[in-house]
PASEBA-1860 file (N, C-alpha, C; in nm, 3 decimals):
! residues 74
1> XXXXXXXX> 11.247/-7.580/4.189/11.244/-7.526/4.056/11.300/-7.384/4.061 ~ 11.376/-7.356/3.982/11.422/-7.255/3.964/11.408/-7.158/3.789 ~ 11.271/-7.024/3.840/11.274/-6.963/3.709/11.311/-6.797/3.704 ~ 11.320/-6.781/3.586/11.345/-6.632/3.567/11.247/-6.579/3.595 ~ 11.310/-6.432/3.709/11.165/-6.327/3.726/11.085/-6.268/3.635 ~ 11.176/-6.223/3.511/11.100/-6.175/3.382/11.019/-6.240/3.332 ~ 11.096/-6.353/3.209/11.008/-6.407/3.144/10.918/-6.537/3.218 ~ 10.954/-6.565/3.329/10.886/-6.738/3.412/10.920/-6.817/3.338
9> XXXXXXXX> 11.025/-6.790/3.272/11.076/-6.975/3.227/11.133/-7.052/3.343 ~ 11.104/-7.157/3.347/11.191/-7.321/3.413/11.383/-7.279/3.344 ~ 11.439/-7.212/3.474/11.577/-7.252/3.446/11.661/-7.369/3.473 ~ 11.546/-7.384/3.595/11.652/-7.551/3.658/11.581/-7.612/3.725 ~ 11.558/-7.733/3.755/11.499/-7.828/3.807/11.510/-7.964/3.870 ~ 11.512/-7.994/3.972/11.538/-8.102/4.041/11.414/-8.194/4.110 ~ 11.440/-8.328/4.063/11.339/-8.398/4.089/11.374/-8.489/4.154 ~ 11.271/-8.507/4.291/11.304/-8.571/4.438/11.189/-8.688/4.500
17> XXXXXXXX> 11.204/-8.754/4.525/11.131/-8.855/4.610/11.056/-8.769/4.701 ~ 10.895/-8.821/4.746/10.810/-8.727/4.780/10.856/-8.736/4.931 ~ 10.960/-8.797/4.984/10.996/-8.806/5.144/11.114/-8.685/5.179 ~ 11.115/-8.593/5.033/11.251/-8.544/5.054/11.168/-8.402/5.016 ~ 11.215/-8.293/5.141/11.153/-8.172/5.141/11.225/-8.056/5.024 ~ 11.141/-7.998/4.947/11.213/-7.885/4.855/11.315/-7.837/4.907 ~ 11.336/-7.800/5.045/11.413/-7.752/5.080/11.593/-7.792/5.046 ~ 11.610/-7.912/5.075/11.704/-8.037/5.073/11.783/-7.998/4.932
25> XXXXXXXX> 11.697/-7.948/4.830/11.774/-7.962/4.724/11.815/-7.761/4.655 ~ 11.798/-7.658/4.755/11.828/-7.553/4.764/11.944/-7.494/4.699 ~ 12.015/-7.560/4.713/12.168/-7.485/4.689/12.215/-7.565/4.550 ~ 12.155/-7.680/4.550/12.161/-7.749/4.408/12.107/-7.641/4.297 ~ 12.029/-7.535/4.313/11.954/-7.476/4.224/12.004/-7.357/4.174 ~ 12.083/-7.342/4.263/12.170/-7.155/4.262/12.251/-7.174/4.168 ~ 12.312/-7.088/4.109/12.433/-7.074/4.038/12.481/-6.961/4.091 ~ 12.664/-6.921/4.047/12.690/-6.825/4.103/12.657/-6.657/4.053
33> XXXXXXXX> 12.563/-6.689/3.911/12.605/-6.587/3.858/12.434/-6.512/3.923 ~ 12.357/-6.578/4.007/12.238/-6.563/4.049/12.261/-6.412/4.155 ~ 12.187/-6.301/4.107/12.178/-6.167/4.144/12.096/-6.202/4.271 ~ 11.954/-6.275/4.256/11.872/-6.257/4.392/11.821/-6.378/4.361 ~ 11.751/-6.406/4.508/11.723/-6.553/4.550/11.545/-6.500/4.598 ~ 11.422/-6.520/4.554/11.321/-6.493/4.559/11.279/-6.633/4.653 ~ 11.242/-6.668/4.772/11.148/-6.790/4.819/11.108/-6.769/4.914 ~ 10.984/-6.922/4.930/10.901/-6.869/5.056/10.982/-6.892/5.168
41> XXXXXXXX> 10.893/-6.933/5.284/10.950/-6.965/5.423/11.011/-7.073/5.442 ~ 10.960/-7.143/5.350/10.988/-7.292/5.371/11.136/-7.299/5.338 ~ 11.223/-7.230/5.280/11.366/-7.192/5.238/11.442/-7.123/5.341 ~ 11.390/-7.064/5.426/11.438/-6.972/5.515/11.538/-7.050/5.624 ~ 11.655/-7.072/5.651/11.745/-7.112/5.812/11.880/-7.046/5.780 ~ 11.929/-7.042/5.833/12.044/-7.004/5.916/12.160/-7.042/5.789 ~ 12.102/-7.179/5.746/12.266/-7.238/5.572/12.242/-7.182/5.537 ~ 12.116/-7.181/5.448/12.066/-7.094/5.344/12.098/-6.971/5.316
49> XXXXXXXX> 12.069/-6.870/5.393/12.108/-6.757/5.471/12.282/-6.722/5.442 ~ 12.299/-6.827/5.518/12.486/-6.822/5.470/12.553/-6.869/5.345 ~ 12.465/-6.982/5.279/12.511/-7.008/5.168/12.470/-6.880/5.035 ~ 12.366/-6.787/5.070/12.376/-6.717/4.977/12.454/-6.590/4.971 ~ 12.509/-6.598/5.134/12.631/-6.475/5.155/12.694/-6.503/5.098 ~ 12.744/-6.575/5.109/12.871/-6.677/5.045/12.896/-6.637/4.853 ~ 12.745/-6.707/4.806/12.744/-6.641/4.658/12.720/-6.512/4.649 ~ 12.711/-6.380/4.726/12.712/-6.280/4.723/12.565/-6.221/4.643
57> XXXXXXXX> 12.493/-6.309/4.672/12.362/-6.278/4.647/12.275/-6.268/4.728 ~ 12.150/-6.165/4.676/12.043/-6.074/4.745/11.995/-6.197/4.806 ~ 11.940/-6.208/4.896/11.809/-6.271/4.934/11.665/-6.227/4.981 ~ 11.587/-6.283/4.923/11.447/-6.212/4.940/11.384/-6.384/5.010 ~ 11.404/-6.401/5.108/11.337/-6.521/5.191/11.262/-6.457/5.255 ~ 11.114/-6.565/5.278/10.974/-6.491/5.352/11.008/-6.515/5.478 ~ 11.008/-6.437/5.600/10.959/-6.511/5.722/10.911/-6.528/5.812 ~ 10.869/-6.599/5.867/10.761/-6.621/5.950/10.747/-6.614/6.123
65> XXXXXXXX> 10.658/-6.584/6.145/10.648/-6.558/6.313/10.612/-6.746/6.361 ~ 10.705/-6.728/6.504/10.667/-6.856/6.567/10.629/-6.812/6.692 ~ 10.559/-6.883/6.767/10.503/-6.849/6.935/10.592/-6.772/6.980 ~ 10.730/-6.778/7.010/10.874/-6.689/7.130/10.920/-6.637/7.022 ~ 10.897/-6.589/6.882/11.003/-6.527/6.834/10.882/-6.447/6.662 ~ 10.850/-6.321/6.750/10.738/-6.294/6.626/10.851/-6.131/6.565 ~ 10.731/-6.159/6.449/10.865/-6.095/6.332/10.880/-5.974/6.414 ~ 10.970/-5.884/6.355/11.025/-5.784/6.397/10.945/-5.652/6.291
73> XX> 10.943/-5.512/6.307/10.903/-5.402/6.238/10.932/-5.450/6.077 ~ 11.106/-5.456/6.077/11.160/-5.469/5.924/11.077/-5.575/5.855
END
């Protein structure tokens, strides 16, 4: 789901079979004219990451510490 930070309206929405992770449908949700990308961790890899270079938009992805690789200061 994709809403505005201001008002929290539903801008866009995609509806998926419960075998298919939110993630999967990510880039379906962007448009280009999208300033910043607000999500949790569960959004966070390496496409993502590049696909929003790509649209030249902010990203604000959460992320998370794993056993060999815990977050950094920033």
């Amino acid at each position: 789901m994709k809403a505005d930070l201001k008002t929290k309206f539903i801008l866009k929405s995609k509806t998926t079979p419960a075998h298919v992770h939110d993630s999967q449908v990510f880039e379906e949700l962007l448009d280009e004219q999208d300033q910043a990308v607000l999500a949790d961790s569960a959004y966070h890899s390496p496409e993502h990451e590049a696909y929003l270079i790509k649209l030249d938009t902010q990203e604000f992805l959460m992320r998370k510490a794993t056993r060999s690789h815990p977050l950094s200061q920033a």
